[in-house]
N, C-alpha and C positions, 0 to 999 in steps of 0.2 A: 799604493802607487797611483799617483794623478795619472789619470786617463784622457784625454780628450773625443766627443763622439761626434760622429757627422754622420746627416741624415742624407740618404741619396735616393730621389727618384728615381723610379725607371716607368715606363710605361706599361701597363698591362694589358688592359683594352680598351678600345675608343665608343667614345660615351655618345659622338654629335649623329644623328639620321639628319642625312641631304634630303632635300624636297624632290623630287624625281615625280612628273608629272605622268604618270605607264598608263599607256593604252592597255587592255586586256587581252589583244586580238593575236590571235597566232603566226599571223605572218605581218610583215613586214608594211605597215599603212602607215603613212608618216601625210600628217594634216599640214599644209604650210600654211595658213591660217592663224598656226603657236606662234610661227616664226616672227618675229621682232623685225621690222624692214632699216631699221636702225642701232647703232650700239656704240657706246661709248669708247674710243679708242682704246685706254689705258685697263678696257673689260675683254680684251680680247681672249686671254686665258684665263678670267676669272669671273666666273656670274656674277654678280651685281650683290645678290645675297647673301653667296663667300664671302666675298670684300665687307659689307657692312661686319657679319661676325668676328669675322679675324678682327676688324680695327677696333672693336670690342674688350676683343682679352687683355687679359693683364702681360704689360710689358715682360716680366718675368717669364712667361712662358714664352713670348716671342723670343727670346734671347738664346733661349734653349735650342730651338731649332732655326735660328735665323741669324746667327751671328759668323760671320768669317772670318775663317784662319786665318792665320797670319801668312802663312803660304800663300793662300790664294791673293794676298793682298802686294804679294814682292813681284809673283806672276802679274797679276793684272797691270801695276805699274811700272814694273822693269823689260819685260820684253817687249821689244821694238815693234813695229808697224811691219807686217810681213806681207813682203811686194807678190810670192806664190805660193804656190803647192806645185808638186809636179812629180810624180815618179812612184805613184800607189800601183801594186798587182791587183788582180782580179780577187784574191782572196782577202787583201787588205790586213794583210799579217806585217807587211814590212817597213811600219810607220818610222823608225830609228832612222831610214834608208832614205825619206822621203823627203825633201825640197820641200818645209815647213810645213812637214806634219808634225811632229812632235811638239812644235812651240805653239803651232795652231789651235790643237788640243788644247793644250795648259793655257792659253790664253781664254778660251770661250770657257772652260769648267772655271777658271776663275772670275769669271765676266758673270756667269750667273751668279756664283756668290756674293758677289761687291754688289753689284747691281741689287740681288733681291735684297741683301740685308740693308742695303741704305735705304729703300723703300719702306722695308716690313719697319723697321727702326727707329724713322723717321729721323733720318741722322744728317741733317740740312747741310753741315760745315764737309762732311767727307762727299756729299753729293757734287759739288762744285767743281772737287780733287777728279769723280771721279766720269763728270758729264764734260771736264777738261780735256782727259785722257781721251776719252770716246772723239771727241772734236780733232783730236791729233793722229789719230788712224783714220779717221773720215777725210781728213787734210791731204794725208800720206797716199789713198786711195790704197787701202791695205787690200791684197789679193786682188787684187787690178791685174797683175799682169797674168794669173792662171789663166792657160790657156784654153777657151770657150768652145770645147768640141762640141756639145750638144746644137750649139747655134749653129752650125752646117754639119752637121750629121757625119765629122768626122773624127766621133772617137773611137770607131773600129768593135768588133766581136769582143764578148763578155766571156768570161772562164773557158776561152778556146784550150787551154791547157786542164787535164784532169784534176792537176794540185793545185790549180788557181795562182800559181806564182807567173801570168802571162802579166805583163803592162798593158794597165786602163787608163788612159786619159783621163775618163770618164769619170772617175773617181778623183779625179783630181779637182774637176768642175762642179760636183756637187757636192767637193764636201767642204770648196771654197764659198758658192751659195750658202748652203747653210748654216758655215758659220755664220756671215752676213746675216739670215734670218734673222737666227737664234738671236745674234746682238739687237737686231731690229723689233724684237717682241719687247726685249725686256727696257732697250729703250721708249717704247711707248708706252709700258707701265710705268717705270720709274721717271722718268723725266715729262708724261705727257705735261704738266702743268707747271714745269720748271722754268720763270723765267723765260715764259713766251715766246717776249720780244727780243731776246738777244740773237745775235747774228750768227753765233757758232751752229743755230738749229738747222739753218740754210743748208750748209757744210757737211753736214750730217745727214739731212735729208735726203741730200742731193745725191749724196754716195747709197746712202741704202735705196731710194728711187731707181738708181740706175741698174739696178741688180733687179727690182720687180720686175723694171722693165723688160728683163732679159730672162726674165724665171723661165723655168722647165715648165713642157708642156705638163699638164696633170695625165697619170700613166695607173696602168691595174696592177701595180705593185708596193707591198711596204718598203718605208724604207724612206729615205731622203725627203722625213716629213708626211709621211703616207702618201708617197707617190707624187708630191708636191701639190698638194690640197691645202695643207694650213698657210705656206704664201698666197696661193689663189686666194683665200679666204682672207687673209691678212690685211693683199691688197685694196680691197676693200674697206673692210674693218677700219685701217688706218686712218681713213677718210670719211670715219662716222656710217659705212654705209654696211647692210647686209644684200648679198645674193642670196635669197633662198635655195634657189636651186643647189648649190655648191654645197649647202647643210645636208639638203636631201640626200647630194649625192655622196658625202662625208659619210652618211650613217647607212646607207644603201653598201656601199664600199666595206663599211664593217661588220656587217652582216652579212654579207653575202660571201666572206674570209673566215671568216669565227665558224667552224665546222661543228658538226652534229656533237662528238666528243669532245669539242674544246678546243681542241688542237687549232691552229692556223695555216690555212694554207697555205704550202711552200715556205714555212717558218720552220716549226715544231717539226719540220722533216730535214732540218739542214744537220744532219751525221751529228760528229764530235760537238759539233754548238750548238742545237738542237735548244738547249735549255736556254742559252744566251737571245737564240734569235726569238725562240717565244716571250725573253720576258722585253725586249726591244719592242717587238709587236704591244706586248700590253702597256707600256709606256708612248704606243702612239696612240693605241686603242681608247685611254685613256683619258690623255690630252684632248682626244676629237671630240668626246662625249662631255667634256667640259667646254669646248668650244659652243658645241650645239647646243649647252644646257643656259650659255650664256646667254643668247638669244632666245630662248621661252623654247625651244623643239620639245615636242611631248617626245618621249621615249620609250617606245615599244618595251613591254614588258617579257616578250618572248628573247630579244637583244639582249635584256637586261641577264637574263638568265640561262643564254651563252655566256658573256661576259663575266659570269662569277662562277660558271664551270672552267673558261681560261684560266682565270684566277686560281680554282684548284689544278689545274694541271699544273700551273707552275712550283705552287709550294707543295704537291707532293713530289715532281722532280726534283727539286732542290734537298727535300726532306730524305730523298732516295730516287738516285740518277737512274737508276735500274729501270724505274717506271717509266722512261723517255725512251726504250728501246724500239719498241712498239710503232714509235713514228723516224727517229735516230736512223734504225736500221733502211732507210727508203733512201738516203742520202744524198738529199736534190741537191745538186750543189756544192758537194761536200767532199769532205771523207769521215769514215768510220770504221772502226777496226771491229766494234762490241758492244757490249752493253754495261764495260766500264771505263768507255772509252769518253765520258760525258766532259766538257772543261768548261768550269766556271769558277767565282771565287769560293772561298771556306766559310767566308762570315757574310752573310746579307747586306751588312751595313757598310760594308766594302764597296758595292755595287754603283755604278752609276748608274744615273736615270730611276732611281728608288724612288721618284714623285707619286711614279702611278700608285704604287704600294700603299701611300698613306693617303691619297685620292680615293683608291680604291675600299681603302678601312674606311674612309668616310660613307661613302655613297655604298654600301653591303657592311652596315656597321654589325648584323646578324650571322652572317656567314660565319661559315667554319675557316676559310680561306682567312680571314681578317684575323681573326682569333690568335689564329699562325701566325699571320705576318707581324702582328703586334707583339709576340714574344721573339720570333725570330731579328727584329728591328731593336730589341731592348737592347739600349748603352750605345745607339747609335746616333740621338737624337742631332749631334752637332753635324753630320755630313749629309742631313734631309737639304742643306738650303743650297746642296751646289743639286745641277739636271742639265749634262750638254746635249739632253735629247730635245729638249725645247730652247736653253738658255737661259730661263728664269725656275729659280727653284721653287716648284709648287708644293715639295714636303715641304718647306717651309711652312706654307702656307695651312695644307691639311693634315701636317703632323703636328702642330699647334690644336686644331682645332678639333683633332679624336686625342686629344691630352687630358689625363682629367687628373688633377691630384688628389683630390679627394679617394682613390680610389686606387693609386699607385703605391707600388709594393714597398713596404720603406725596408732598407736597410740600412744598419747599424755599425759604422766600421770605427774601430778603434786604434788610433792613433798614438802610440810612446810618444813623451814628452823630451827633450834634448837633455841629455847629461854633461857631453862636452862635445868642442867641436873645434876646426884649424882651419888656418889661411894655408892652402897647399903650396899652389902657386895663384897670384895675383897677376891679370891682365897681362900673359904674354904674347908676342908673336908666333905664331907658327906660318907654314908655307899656306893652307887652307883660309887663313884667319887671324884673330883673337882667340884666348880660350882663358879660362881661371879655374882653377880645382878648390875644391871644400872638405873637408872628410867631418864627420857629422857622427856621435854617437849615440845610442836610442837609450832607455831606460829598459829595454830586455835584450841590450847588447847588438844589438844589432849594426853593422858599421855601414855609414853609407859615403860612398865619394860624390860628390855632387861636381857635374863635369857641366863647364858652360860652354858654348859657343858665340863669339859675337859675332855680330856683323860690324860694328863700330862700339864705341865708348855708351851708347846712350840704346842701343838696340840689339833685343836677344834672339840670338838664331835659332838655339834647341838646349834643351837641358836633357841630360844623360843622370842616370845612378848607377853605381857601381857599388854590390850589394854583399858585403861578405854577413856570412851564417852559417851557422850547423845546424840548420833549421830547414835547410832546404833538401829535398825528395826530386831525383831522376828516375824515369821511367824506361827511356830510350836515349842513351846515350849516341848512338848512331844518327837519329836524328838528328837532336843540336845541333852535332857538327856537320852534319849537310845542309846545318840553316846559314849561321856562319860564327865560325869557331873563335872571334875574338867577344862574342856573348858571355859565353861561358866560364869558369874555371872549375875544373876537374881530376880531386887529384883521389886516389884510389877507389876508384869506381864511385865517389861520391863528390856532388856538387857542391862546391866550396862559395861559391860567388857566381854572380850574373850583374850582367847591364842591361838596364831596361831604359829605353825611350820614353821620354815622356813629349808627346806631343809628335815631332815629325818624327817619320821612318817606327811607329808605334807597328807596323806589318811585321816588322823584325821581332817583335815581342810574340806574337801571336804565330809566328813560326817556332819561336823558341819553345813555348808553352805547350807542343804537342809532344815534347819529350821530354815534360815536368809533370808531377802526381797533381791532381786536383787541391788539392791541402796547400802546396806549393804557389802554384796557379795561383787560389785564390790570397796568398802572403802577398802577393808579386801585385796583385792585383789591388788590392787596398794598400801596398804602399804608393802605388802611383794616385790611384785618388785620395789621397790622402797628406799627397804632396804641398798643400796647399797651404793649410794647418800645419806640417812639421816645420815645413821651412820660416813659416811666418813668426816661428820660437826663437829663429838665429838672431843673433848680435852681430854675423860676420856678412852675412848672405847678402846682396845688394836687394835693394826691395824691389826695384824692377823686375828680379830673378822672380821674386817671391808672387808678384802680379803674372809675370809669365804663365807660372804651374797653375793659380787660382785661375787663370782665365781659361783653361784649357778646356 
C-alpha cells in the first residue's frame, strides 16, 4: 500500500542567548550613561541587534511564525472605523454588552497580525492595501468620540461594587487609547520608511498625535501599557528622541513590582484571574525590558533574576493552578471561591499576548521556565504573530529566533492515498452562504466528507471533515456532548464519526478531544495535518480548497 510521509516540525528548545549587558550589584543601580539619547523610530520595540538577526533568517522560518490568517485579514479589512467604546464594568467581564468592544478587540488583534506579518515578510504589494486601511480609520477619527473621563477627572470610583459589575468610564478611555497606541507602535515599525512623502502619513499622524497629546498621566500601576509609560516613552521615541529618565523609571517600576517570590504586586493576588493577571504583567514586564534593552540600558542582574523567578511562577501555575492559591486566596480586587477556582485557557498557544514567552525563551534561553514554555507553546507557532498587549507581534519576531531545526523533534505522519471520491453537492446557496460537499475515500477505509464554506466563487471561508470509522475511541461521552453535539456521532456507546475544523473554530476540536482516547486524538490529529497532501490527490476538489488546508 503507497503511503505518503510528511515531515512536521515543532519546536523544542530555543537555541539564540540575547546579549543582556548585567551589572552584578544587588540592588537596583541603573548607569544612564548606557542609555542611547537617541533611537531609531521603527526600534522602538525592537533592539537594533534583534532586528539585524531576524532579517537574517531564512524566510521559511519567518513564515512559520509570522504569517496571518485569514481571519485576521477579513477582520482587519471588513470591520468599519468605530466612532466609541462606551459601556465597560469595573471588572471588564461584559465586553459582548459594550459599545465597540468586541469589534475593537478584533480589530487591534488583527491589526497586529497584518501589520507584523507585512513587515516580518516584506510583502510590499499588501503593504499599500494595508497602510490604505490604516489612512481610512485615521480619516474616519476612529474612537474619537469615547468619552475622555480622565481628561477632567470625571470617570468616578473603581470596583465600588464587590463583583466589579459597577460602570467604568474609565475603562472606556483607556482601552480606546490603547488601541490607538497599540496601532501607533506597529505603525511606526511597519510603515516608518513607507513612502515618506505621501500625504496619507499627515492624516495618520495627525490622529495618532492627537491622542499623545491627550495620553494618561503615567500612574504606579500595571496595566493600560504599564501605567502608561511605553506612550510616555513612545512619544518621544517617535521623534528619534530618548528621555532617560523615563528608562530609569520604566525599570525602577519593575523592580520595585516583581516581589521577593516572583509574584507581582497586586497582580498574582487578583482571586480567580490571579494566573491571567500574572502573565498580563509578564507580557508588560517584558515588553519594557526590551524597550530599555533597545536603547543600550545595562540591566541589573539581580532584575534579571526576579524576572525568570516570575517566569517560573507562571508556568508552574499554569502546569498546576493549585500552586496560585497562595497569592489567589488575598483577592485584591477579585473574587475567589478556592484553590480550584483558577480561570485561564487549556492550551498556551490559545493565549494572547504569548510575545513575552518567546521574548522570554530568548533572553533566559538556560532556565527551566523556557524549557517549559518551549514544549508547552509546541504546534502553536502560527498564533505567535498576533499580541494586542502591545499590537505588534514580537513572537513573531522571538519565536523565529529560538527556532532551530536542526534540533526539532521531526515527526513522521502518514498519510492514505485516495481510492475514490464524489461531487456531493456543488456550489450551493444556503441562508449563511455558499457551501459544496466532497466525500472522499482513504485506502484504509476511512470515509471523509469534505464540507466547504464560501465566502464567494473565488474565496474560501473554512473547510470542515466529516470523518466516519470504526477506528475511533470515546472516553467520555458526556463530555462531547457538553462541547457541542453536532461534533459527533454516537451510536451504541461507540463513536461512529466526528467533524473536525480545519482552520477556523479548530477550539471546537480541542473541546471535542477531551472526551477521545489519545490513539483517537492522535488519528484526528494527523488527519488534519495531513489535509494538505490528501486533498492535493483529488481530481474533484477545487485547488483553491487544496491551498486553503496547505496553507493552514
Amino acid at each position: 500500500m503507497k503511503k505518503i510521509l510528511i515531515a512536521l516540525l515543532v519546536i523544542t528548545t530555543p537555541v539564540h542567548a540575547g546579549n543582556w549587558n548585567n551589572s552584578s550589584s544587588s540592588d537596583l543601580k541603573l548607569d544612564k550613561s548606557t542609555i542611547s539619547s537617541t533611537i531609531a523610530p521603527e526600534n522602538f520595540l525592537i533592539p537594533a541587534d534583534v532586528m539585524s538577526k531576524f532579517k537574517d533568517l531564512p524566510m521559511d522560518t519567518k513564515k512559520k511564525f509570522c504569517s496571518a490568517s485569514r481571519r485576521s485579514k477579513n477582520a482587519f479589512y471588513n470591520i468599519k472605523p468605530i466612532a466609541k467604546i462606551k459601556g465597560y464594568n469595573s471588572r471588564m467581564d461584559n465586553s459582548k454588552s459594550v459599545i465597540g468592544g468586541e469589534s475593537s478587540q478584533k480589530f487591534t488583534r488583527s491589526s497586529s497580525q497584518i501589520l507584523t506579518s507585512l513587515w516580518a515578510l516584506d510583502d510590499d504589494f499588501n503593504k499599500e492595501l494595508a497602510f490604505n486601511n490604516l489612512y481610512k480609520w485615521a480619516e474616519a477619527d476612529a474612537w474619537g468620540k469615547t468619552r475622555r473621563c480622565y481628561l477632567n477627572g470625571s470617570c468616578g470610583k473603581y470596583w465600588e461594587r464587590s463583583d466589579g459589575q459597577d460602570p467604568y468610564p474609565g475603562h472606556d478611555d483607556n482601552q480606546a487609547a490603547q488601541h490607538i497606541f497599540h496601532i501607533a507602535y506597529a505603525y511606526h515599525v511597519t510603515f516608518a520608511d513607507y513612502y515618506p512623502n505621501d500625504d496619507r502619513h499627515i492624516t495618520i499622524k495627525k490622529w495618532i498625535n492627537k491622542w499623545v497629546k491627550t495620553k494618561m498621566r503615567v500612574n504606579e500601576h500595571f496595566g493600560n501599557d504599564m501605567g502608561w509609560r511605553f506612550p510616555d516613552i513612545f512619544a518621544n521615541a517617535r521623534n528619534g528622541k530618548v528621555n532617560k529618565n523615563q528608562i530609569v523609571n520604566l525599570l525602577s517600576f519593575i523592580d520595585k513590582n516583581i516581589l521577593a517570590d516572583g509574584s507581582v504586586k497586586n497582580r498574582t493576588t487578583r482571586g480567580n484571574r490571579s494566573l491571567w493577571y500574572h502573565h498580563a504583567s509578564m507580557a508588560e514586564i517584558m515588553i519594557g525590558l526590551e524597550i530599555a534593552n533597545s536603547v543600550g540600558a545595562e540591566i541589573p542582574q539581580s532584575l534579571l533574576n526576579k524576572i525568570e523567578k516570575a517566569g517560573n511562577v507562571f508556568v508552574n501555575g499554569f502546569k498546576d493552578p493549585h500552586t496560585m492559591h497562595q497569592w489567589a486566596k488575598k483577592k485584591y480586587n477579585s473574587q475567589y471561591a478556592g484553590s480550584g477556582d483558577i480561570i485561564f485557557k487549556d492550551k498556551l498557544w490559545k493565549v494572547t499576548g504569548k510575545s513575552w514567552m518567546y521574548t522570554f525563551m530568548y533572553r533566559f534561553p538556560d532556565s527551566s521556565a523556557s524549557k517549559e514554555l518551549a514544549q508547552l507553546l509546541e504546534g502553536g507557532e502560527k498564533k505567535a504573530v498576533q499580541d494586542a498587549y502591545i499590537g505588534f507581534g514580537l513572537g513573531c519576531v522571538y519565536g523565529s529566533l529560538t527556532y532551530d531545526p536542526a534540533t526539532a523533534k521531526m515527526v513522521e505522519v502518514k498519510v492514505e492515498p485516495i481510492v475514490s471520491e464524489q461531487v456531493l453537492t456543488d456550489f450551493q446557496l444556503l441562508e449563511h452562504g455558499y457551501f459544496s460537499y466532497y466525500t472522499v475515500t482513504l485506502a484504509d477505509s476511512t470515509k471523509l466528507r469534505v464540507i466547504v464554506d464560501w465566502k464567494n466563487e473565488q474565496e474560501v471561508d473554512q473547510v470542515r471533515y466529516r470523518i466516519s470509522s470504526d477506528k475511533l475511541d470515546i472516553t467520555n461521552e458526556s463530555h462531547i456532548l457538553g462541547c457541542n453535539k453536532v461534533l459527533t456521532k454516537i451510536e451504541n456507546a461507540r463513536l461512529t464519526g466526528v467533524k473536525l475544523s480545519l482552520g477556523a473554530n479548530a477550539e471546537w476540536n480541542e473541546c471535542m478531544y477531551k472526551g477521545l482516547s489519545e490513539k483517537t486524538v492522535e488519528k484526528l490529529e494527523t488527519m488534519i495535518h495531513s489535509a494538505g497532501p490528501i486533498l492535493s490527490q483529488s481530481k474533484i476538489i477545487p485547488q483553491i480548497v487544496v491551498e486553503y488546508v496547505t496553507n493552514l
